[in-house]
C-alpha positions as CSV (number, residue, x, y, z in Angstrom):
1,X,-0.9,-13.5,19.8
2,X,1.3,-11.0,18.3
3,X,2.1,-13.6,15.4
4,X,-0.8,-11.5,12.9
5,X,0.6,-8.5,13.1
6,X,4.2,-9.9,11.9
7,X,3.3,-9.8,8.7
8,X,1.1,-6.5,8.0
9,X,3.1,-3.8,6.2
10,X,0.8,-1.4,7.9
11,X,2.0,-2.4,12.2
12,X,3.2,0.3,13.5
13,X,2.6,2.9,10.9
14,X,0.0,5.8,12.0
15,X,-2.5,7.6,10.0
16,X,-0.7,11.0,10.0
17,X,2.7,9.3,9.3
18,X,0.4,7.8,5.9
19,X,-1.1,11.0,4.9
20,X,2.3,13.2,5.6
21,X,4.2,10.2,3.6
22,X,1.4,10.4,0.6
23,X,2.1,14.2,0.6
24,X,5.5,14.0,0.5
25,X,5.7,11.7,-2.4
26,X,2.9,12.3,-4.6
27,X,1.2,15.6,-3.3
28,X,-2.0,16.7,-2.5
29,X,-3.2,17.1,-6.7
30,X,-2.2,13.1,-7.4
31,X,-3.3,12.2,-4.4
32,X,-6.8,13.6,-5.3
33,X,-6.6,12.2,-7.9
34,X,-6.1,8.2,-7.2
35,X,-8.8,8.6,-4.0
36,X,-11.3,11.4,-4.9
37,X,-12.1,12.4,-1.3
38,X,-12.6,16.8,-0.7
39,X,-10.4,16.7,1.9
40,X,-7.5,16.4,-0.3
41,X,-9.2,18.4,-3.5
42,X,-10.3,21.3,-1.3
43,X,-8.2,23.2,0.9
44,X,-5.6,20.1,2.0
45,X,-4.2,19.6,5.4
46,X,-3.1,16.9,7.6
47,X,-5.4,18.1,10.4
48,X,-8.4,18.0,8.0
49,X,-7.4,15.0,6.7
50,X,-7.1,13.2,9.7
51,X,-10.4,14.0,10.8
52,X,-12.1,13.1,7.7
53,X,-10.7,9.5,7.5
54,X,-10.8,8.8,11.4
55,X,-14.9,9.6,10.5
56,X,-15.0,7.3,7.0
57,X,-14.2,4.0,7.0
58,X,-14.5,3.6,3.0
59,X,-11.9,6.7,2.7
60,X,-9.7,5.4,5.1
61,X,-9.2,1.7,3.3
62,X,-8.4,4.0,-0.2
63,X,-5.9,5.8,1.5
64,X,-4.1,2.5,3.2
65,X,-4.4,1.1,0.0
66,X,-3.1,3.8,-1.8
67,X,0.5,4.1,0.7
68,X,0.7,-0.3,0.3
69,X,0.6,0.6,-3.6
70,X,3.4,3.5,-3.2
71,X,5.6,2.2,-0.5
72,X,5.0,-1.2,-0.8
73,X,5.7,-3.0,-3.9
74,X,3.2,-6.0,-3.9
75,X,4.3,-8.5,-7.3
76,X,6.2,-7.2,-10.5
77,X,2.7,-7.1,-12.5
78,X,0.9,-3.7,-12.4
């Protein structure tokens, strides 16, 4: 059923689109900073960036995480 997807803020919304989003908002220094992966410390791209997360599991959670917490305002309290 289509009916579980309704109501995840992350339907629709490709990898890339995150990481160039992140980028675009906070850059590739803060972004380094809130999930400490080398791909965006050392040398940042998309393209290497991609790879990277499409490969790690863990990495990729932090970085959905991390555009929920930015784009998508979860309660008043942080």
């Amino acid at each position: 059923m289509m009916g579980t997807q309704a109501n995840n803020p992350l339907h629709g919304v490709t990898l890339e689109q995150m990481i160039v989003q992140l980028e675009q908002k906070l850059g590739w220094e803060e972004m380094a900073k809130v999930v400490d992966i080398r791909c965006f410390s050392h040398d940042p791209s998309v393209k290497s960036s991609l790879t990277f997360l499409r490969r790690t599991p863990w990495a990729r959670e932090k970085v959905e995480r991390l555009y929920l917490n930015v784009f998508h305002v979860w309660g008043s309290g942080s």
